[in-house]
BAKEMAR-679313 format. One record per residue (C-alpha): residue in one letter; x, y, z. Coordinates in steps of 0.2 Angstrom, whole numbers, plus 5000, padded with zeros to 4 digits. Layout:
ATOM  r    xx    yy    zz
ATOM  A     X     Y     Z
...
REM end
This chain:
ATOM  r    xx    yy    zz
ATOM  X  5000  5000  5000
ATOM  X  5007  5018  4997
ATOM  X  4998  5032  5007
ATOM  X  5002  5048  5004
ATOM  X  4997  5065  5007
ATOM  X  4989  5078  4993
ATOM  X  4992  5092  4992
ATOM  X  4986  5106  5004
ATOM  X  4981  5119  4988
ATOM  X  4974  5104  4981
ATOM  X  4955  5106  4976
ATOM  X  4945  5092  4987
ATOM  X  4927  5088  4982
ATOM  X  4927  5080  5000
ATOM  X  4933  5066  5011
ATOM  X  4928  5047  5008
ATOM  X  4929  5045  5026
ATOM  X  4915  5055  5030
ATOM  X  4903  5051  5013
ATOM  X  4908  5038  5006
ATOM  X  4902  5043  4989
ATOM  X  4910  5059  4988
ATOM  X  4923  5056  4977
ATOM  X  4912  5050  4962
ATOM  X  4904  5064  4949
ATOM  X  4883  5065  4952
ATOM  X  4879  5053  4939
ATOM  X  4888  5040  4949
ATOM  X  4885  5043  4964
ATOM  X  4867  5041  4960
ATOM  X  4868  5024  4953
ATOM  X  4878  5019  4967
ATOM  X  4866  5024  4980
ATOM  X  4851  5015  4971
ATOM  X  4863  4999  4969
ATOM  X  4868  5000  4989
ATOM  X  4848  5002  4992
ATOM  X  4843  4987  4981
ATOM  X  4859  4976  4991
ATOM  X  4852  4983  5011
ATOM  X  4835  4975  5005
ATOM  X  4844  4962  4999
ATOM  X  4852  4959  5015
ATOM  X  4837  4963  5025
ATOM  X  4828  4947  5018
ATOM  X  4844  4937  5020
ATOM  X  4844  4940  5039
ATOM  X  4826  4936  5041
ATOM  X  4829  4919  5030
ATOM  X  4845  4918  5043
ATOM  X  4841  4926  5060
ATOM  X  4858  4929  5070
ATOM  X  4871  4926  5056
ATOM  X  4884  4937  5060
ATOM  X  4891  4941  5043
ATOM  X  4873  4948  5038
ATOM  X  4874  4958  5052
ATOM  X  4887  4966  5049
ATOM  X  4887  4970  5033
ATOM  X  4868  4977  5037
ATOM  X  4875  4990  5049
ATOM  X  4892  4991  5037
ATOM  X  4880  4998  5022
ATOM  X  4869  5007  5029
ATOM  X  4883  5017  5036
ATOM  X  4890  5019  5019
ATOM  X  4871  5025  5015
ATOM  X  4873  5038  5029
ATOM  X  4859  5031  5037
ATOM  X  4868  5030  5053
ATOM  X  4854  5030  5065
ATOM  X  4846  5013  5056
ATOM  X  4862  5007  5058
ATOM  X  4864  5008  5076
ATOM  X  4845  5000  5076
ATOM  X  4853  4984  5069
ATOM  X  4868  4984  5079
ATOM  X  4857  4982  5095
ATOM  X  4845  4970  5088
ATOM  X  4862  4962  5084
ATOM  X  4857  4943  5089
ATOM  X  4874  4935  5084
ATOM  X  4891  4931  5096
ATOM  X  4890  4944  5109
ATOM  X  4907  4952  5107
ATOM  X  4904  4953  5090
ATOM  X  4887  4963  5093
ATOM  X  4894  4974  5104
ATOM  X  4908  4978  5091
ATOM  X  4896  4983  5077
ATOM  X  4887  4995  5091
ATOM  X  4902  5002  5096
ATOM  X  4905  5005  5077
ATOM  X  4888  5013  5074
ATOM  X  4890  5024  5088
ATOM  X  4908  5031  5084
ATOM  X  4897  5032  5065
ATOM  X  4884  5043  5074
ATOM  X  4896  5053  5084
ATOM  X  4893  5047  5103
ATOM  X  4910  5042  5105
ATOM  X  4909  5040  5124
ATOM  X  4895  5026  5122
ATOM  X  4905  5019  5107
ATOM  X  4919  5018  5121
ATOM  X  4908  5008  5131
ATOM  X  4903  4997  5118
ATOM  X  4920  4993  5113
ATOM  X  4927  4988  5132
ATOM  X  4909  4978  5132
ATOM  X  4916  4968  5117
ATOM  X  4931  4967  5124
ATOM  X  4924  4960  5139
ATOM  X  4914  4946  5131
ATOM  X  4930  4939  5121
ATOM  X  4942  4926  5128
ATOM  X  4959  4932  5134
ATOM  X  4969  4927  5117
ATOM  X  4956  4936  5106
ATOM  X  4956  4953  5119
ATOM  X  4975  4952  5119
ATOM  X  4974  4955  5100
ATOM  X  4960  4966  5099
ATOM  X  4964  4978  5112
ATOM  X  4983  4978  5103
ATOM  X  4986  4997  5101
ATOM  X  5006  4991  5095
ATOM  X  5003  4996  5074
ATOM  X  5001  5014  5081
ATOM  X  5018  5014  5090
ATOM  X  5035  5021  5082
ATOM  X  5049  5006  5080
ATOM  X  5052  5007  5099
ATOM  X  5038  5006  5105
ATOM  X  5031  4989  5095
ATOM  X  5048  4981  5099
ATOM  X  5045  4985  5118
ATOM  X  5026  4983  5115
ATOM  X  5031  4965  5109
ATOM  X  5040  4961  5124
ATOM  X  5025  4963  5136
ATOM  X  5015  4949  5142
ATOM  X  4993  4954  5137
ATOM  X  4991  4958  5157
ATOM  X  5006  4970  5156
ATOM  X  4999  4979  5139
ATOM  X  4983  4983  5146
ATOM  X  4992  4994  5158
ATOM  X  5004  5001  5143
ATOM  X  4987  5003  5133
ATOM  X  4979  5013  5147
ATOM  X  4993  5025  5147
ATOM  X  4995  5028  5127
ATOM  X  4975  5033  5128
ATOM  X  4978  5045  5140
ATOM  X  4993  5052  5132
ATOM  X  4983  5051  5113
ATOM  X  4969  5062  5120
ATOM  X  4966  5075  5108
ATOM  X  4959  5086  5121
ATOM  X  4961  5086  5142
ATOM  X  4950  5101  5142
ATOM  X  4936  5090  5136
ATOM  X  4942  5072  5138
ATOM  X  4933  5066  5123
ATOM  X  4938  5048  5119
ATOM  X  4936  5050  5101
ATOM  X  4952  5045  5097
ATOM  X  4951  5027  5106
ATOM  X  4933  5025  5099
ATOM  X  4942  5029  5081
ATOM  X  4954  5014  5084
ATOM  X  4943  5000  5087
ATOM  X  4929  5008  5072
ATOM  X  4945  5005  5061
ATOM  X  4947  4986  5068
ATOM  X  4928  4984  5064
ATOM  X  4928  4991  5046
ATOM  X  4944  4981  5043
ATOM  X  4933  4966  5047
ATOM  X  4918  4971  5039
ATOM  X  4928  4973  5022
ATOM  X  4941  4959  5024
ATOM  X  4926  4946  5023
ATOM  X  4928  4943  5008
ATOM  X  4944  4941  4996
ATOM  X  4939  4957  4983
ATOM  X  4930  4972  4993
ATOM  X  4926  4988  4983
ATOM  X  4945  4993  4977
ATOM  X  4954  4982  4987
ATOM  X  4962  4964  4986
ATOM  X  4961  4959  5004
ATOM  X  4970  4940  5000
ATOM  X  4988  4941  5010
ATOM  X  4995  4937  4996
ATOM  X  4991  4952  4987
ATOM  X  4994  4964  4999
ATOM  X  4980  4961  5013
ATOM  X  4989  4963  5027
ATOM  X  4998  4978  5022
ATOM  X  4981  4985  5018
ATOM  X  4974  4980  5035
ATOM  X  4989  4989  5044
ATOM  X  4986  5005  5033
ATOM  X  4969  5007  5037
ATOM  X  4970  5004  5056
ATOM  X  4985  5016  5058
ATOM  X  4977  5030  5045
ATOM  X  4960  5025  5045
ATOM  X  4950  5027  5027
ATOM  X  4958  5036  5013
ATOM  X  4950  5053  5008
ATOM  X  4951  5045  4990
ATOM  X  4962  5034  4979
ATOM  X  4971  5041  4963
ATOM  X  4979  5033  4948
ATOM  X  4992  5041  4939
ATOM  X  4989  5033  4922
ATOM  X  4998  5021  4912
ATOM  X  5016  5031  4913
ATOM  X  5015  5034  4930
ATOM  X  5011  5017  4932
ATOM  X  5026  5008  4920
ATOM  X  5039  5022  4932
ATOM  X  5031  5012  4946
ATOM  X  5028  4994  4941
ATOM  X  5039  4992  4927
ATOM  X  5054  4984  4936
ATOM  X  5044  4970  4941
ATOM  X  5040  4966  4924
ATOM  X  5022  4965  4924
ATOM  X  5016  4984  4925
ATOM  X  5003  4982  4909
ATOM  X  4993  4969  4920
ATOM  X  4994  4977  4936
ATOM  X  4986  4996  4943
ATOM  X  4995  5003  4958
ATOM  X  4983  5019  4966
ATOM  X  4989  5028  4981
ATOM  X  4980  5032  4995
ATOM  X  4976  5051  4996
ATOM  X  4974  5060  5015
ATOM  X  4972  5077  5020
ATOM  X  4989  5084  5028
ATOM  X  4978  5091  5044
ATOM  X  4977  5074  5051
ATOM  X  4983  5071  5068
ATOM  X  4997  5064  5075
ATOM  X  4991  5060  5093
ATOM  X  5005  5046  5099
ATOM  X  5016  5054  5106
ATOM  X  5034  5046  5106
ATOM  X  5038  5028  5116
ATOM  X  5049  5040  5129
ATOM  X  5035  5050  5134
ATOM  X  5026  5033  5137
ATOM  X  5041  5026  5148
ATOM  X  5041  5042  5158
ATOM  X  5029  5053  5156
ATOM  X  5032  5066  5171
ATOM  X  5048  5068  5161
ATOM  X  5042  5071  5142
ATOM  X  5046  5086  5134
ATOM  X  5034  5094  5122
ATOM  X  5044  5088  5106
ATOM  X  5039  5071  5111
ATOM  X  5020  5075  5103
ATOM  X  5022  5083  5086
ATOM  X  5004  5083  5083
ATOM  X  5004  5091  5065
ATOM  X  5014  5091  5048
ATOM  X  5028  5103  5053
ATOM  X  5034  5117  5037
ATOM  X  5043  5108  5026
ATOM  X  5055  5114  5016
ATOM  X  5049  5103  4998
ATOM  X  5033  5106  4997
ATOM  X  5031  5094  4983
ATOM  X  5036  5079  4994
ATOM  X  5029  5079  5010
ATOM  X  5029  5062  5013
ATOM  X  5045  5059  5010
ATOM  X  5049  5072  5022
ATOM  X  5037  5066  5037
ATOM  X  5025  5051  5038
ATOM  X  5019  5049  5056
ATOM  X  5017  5031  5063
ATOM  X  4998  5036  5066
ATOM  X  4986  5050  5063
ATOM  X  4966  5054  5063
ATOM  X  4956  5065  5057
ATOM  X  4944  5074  5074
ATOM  X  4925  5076  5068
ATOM  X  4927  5090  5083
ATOM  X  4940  5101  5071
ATOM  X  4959  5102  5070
ATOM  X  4969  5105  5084
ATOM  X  4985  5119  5081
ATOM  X  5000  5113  5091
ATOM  X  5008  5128  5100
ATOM  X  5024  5134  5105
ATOM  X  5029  5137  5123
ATOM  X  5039  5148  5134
ATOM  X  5036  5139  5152
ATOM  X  5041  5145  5170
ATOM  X  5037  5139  5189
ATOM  X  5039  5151  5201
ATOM  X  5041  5147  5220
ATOM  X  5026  5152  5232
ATOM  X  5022  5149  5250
ATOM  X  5013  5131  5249
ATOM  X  5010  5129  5228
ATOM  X  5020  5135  5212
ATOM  X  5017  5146  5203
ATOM  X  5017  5140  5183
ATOM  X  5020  5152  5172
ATOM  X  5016  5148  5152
ATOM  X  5017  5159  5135
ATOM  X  5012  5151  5120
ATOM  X  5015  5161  5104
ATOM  X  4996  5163  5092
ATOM  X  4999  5157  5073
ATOM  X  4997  5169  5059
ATOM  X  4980  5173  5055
ATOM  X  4979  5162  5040
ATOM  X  4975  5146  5050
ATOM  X  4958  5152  5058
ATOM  X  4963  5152  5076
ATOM  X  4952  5160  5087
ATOM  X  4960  5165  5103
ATOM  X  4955  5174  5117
ATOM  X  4958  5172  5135
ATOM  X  4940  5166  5138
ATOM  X  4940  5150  5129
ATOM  X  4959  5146  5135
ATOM  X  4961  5131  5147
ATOM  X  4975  5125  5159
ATOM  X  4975  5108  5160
ATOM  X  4983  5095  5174
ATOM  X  4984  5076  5173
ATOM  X  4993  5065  5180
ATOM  X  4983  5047  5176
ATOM  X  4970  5042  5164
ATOM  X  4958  5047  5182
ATOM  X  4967  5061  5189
ATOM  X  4963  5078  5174
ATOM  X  4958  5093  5178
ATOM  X  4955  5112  5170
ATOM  X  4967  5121  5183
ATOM  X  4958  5139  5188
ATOM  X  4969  5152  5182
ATOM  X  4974  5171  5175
ATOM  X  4974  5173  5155
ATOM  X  4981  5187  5148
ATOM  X  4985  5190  5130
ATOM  X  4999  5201  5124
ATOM  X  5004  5207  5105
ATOM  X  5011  5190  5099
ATOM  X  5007  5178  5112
ATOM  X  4993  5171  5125
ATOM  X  5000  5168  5144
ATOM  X  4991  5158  5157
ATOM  X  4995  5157  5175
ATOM  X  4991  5147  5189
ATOM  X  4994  5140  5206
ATOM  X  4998  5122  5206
ATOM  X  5004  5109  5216
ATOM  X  5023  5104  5219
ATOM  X  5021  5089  5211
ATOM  X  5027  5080  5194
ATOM  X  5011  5081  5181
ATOM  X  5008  5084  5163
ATOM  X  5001  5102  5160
ATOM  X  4997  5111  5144
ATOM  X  4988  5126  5137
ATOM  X  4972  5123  5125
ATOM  X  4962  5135  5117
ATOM  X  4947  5126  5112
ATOM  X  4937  5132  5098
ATOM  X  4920  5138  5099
ATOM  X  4911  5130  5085
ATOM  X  4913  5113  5080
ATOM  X  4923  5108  5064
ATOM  X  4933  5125  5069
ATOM  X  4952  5126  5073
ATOM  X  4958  5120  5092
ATOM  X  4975  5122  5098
ATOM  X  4986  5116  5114
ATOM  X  5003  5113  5122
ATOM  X  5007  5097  5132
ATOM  X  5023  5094  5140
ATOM  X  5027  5087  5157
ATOM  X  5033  5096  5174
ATOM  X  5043  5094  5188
ATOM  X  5040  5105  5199
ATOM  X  5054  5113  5213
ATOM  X  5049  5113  5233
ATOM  X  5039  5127  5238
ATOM  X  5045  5140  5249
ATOM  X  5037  5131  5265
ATOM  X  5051  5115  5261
ATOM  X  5065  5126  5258
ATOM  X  5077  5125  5274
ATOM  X  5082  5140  5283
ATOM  X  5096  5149  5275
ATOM  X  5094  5139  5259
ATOM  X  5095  5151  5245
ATOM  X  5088  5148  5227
ATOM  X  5085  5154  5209
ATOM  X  5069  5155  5196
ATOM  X  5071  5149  5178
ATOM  X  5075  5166  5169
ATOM  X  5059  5173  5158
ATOM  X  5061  5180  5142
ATOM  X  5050  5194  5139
ATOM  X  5045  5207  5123
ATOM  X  5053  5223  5125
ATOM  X  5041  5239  5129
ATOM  X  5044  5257  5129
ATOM  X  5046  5261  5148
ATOM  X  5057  5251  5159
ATOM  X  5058  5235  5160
ATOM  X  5042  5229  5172
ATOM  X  5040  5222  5189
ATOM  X  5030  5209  5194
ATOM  X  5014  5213  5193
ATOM  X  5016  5214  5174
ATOM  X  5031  5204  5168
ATOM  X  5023  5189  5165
ATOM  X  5010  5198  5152
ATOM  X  5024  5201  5143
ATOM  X  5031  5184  5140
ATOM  X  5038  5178  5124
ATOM  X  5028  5162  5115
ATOM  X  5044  5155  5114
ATOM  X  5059  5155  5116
ATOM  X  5062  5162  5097
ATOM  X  5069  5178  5099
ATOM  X  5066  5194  5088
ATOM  X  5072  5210  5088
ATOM  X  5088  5221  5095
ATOM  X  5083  5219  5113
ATOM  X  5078  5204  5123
ATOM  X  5068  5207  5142
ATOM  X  5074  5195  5154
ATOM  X  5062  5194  5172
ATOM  X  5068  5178  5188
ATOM  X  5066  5179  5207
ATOM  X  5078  5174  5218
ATOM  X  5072  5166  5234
ATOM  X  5080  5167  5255
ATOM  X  5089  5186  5251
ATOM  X  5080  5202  5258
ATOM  X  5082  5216  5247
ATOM  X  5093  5223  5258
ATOM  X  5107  5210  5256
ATOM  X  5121  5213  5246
ATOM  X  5122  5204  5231
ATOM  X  5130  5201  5216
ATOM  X  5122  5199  5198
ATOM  X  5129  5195  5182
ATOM  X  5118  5190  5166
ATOM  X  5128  5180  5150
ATOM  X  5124  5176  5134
ATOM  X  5132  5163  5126
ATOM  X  5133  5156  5107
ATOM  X  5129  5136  5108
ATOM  X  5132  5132  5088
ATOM  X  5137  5115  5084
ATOM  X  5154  5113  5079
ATOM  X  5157  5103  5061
ATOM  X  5171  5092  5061
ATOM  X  5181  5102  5048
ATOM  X  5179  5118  5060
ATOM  X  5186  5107  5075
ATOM  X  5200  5102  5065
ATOM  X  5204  5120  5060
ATOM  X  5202  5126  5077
ATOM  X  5217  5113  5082
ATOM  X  5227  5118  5069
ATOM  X  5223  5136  5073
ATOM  X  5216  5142  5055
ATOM  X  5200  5142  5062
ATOM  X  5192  5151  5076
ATOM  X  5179  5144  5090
ATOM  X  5162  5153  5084
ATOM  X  5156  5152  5102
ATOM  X  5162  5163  5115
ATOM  X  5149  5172  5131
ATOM  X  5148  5192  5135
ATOM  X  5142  5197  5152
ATOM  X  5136  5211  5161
ATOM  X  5140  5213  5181
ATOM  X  5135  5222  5194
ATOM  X  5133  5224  5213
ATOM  X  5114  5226  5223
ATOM  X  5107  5238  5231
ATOM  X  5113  5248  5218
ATOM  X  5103  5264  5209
ATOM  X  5099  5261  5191
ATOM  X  5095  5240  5196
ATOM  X  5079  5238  5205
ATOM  X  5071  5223  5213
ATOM  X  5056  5219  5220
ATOM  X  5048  5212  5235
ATOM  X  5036  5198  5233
ATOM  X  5028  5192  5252
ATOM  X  5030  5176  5258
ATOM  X  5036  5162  5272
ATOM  X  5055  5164  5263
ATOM  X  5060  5182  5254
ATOM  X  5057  5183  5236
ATOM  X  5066  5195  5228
ATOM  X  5060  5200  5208
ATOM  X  5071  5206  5196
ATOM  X  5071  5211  5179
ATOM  X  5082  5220  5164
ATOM  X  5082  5220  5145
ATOM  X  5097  5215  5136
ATOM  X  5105  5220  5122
ATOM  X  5107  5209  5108
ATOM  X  5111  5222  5091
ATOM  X  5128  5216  5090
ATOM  X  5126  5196  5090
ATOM  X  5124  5185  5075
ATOM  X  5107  5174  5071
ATOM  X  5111  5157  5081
ATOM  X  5107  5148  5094
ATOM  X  5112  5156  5112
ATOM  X  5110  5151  5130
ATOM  X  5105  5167  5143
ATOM  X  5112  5165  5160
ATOM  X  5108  5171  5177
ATOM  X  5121  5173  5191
ATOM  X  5117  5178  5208
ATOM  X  5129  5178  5225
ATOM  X  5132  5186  5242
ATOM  X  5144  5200  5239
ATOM  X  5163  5194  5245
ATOM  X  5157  5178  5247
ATOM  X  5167  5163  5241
ATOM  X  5155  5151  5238
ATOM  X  5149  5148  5221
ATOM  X  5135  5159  5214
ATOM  X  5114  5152  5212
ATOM  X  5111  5151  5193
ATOM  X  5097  5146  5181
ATOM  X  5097  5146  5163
ATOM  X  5089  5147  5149
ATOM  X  5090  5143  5129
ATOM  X  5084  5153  5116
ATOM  X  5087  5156  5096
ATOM  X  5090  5175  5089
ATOM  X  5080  5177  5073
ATOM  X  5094  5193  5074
ATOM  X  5086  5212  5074
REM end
């Protein structure tokens, strides 16, 4: 099978998925619908010739699907007097048809239910939707230990926390049903489903893609560039298999699965990233998996991400930065989310502050000290209309009540657009966070708090920014032999506190918390990739300075 994506300026009369018809012209899809009428009634006497016969059923609540008669389907499904696991599978399929994707849930772990423990270990399998590490670990596991992997990867693969909708899941095993339902016999529609011509790679397609939005042919030339080496290209018609490029990539990587608490937000790349050849897009990215949501796409979102020590909680701190205009988004404070999880049974919309800025939406908000998956969503207000989210995980330091006395420590620096005034304090800096950590422009803000100083202690601050560009062999080498120099090198900026000119301020609370924040100059560095670092220390003292730091790219002014 070749799947493929088409192309996003691509005129689409519609999706096969959704109407199965769309794809021929009117005259067609006329006489198909009159042809599928006359094979219901056909199948209608059968199973009252054959009362129970489980391929009759399905093929019943298969067609009538394809008729989009979707709520006559689900009549047949429950009436469904065949093998019991078997019933529940074509309800769960008329249901996920229908839209009721929870009860489709349902009626999927009910089939599970009713099958014996070889037949549930296969069809609860989630391991064609894994990347090559995960089905080799996957394949390791005993069926007892995969249902506890399985529960995880749903969780992990929800579209949405904000609305916990299990649309994907119900979209996995309403791919397993059709695969049956089609399979059944050797030629169905455009497919050869014998092993031997393919059947299996077929059945892996669908289950990992779902159905195609349509098929296309390339013509006889197309076909002989193909098919020509195995020598047998005038007897044979290789069509690929068309999808939309906003499909979605929900699995995140098998690492995020090992440790969750730990995943970074590269681990879920949710959607076609911009490629640089337009004209080959699979070549440059084919995920292991994707789906297409009945809700609406979902925008994955870029993050700038802080916690900030209080009292008895953190304080999170997270910028995402808005796409341009051309992909629809709607985003406003009012319909952004905070979400928490940290099991399939623990998620939860966090109360919090939203605040939008010139580039970039911020959300705050107090939460506990303890490891979780978090993530900003924006959820759209219409259905079919554009979502969008951050998910990574967090680990989170001890609050100010665990630190001990005398301890001293330091926030993750904040990166911050650059305003007209000075640079702000605390009651406003976090408005003004970055997106990301992309930075544009001559000047960069930078906002941290220290924690266990008064504002009266002497201190001593330094901020540097350091190039971080790998190194190419050939350049090493020159380096050595000294007819190259080291592209990476740090500038810094000292000074000593209380000082006129570098204010700080105050936050209350069980330890002193003292804000601080600058704008740095960044006119005279190069495009790259930098690191900026904080550096504070009792004045005199010879222990070795508190830092944090923090990576960022420079665009350049």
């Amino acid at each position: 099978m070749c799947p493929n994506w088409f192309p996003a300026d691509e005129p689409n009369p519609g999706d096969e998925r959704v109407t199965r018809d769309i794809q021929l012209t009117a005259g067609w899809r006329e006489r198909v619908h009159g042809a599928r009428n006359a094979l219901i009634d056909s199948l209608d006497a059968l199973d009252r010739m054959h009362p129970g016969d489980a391929w009759i059923t399905g093929e019943r609540v298969r067609f009538l699907v394809d008729q989009g008669e979707n709520d006559k389907a689900l009549k047949v499904a429950r009436n469904c007097s065949a093998d019991r696991a078997w019933c529940a599978q074509l309800t769960g399929f008329a249901l996920d048809a229908v839209g009721d994707y929870t009860r489709a849930d349902s009626a999927f772990d009910a089939a599970s239910a009713a099958m014996t423990p070889e037949r549930r270990c296969e069809w609860t399998s989630a391991k064609l939707l894994l990347d090559n590490k995960g089905r080799s670990a996957y394949d390791h596991l005993s069926c007892d230990q995969r249902n506890a992997v399985d529960a995880k990867l749903w969780w992990l693969a929800t579209p949405l926390f904000s609305d916990s909708a299990s649309d994907r899941r119900s979209a996995h095993f309403a791919r397993k049903v059709l695969i049956q339902l089609h399979s059944a016999l050797p030629w169905d529609e455009r497919y050869d489903w014998r092993h031997r011509f393919g059947g299996e790679a077929l059945s892996e397609m669908l289950e990992r893609y779902g159905w195609p939005a349509f098929s296309a042919f390339g013509g006889s030339w197309e076909e002989m560039s193909h098919a020509s080496w195995m020598g047998f290209y005038d007897s044979t018609r290789t069509a690929t298999a068309e999808y939309p490029q906003d499909r979605l990539h929900l699995f995140p990587e098998w690492r995020a699965v090992e440790d969750p608490f730990h995943a970074t937000a590269d681990a879920w790349q949710i959607n076609m990233p911009d490629l640089e050849d337009k004209d080959e897009p699979a070549a440059q990215w084919w995920p292991t998996e994707h789906y297409a949501r009945a809700a609406g796409p979902i925008r994955q979102l870029t993050d700038q991400t802080a916690m900030l020590r209080r009292d008895g909680h953190i304080l999170l701190a997270t910028a995402s930065e808005l796409p341009p205009a051309r992909f629809g988004l709607h985003a406003d404070t009012a319909n952004a989310f905070l979400v928490r999880t940290t099991s399939p049974s623990d998620i939860e919309k966090v109360p919090h502050n939203a605040y939008k800025n010139e580039k970039a939406i911020v959300v705050t908000a107090p939460i506990p000290a303890k490891p979780a998956i978090v993530g900003t969503e924006l959820r759209a207000a219409h259905r079919g209309d554009l979502s969008a989210r951050t998910r990574f995980a967090v680990t989170p330091p001890a609050t100010l009540a665990s630190m001990k006395a005398g301890e001293t420590a330091i926030s993750d620096p904040i990166l911050m657009s650059v305003g007209d005034g000075p640079p702000p304090g605390p009651e406003t800096a976090l408005q003004h966070m970055l997106g990301s950590t992309r930075v544009r422009g001559a000047k960069m803000g930078v906002y941290w708090e220290t924690y266990g100083w008064t504002a009266g202690d002497s201190v001593d601050v330094a901020i540097v920014v350091t190039r971080k560009e790998q190194l190419s062999k050939l350049r090493r080498l020159g380096m050595l032999i000294r007819v190259a120099h080291d592209i990476n090198g740090s500038v810094a900026v000292r000074w000593g506190e209380p000082q006129p000119g570098h204010s700080s301020w105050t936050i209350p609370g069980v330890v002193p918390i003292q804000a601080r924040s600058v704008y740095v100059d960044l006119s005279r560095l190069e495009p790259g990739h930098y690191a900026v670092t904080v550096l504070v220390g009792k004045h005199g003292s010879t222990l070795v300075p508190i830092s944090a730091s923090r990576d960022f790219v420079f665009d350049g002014v």
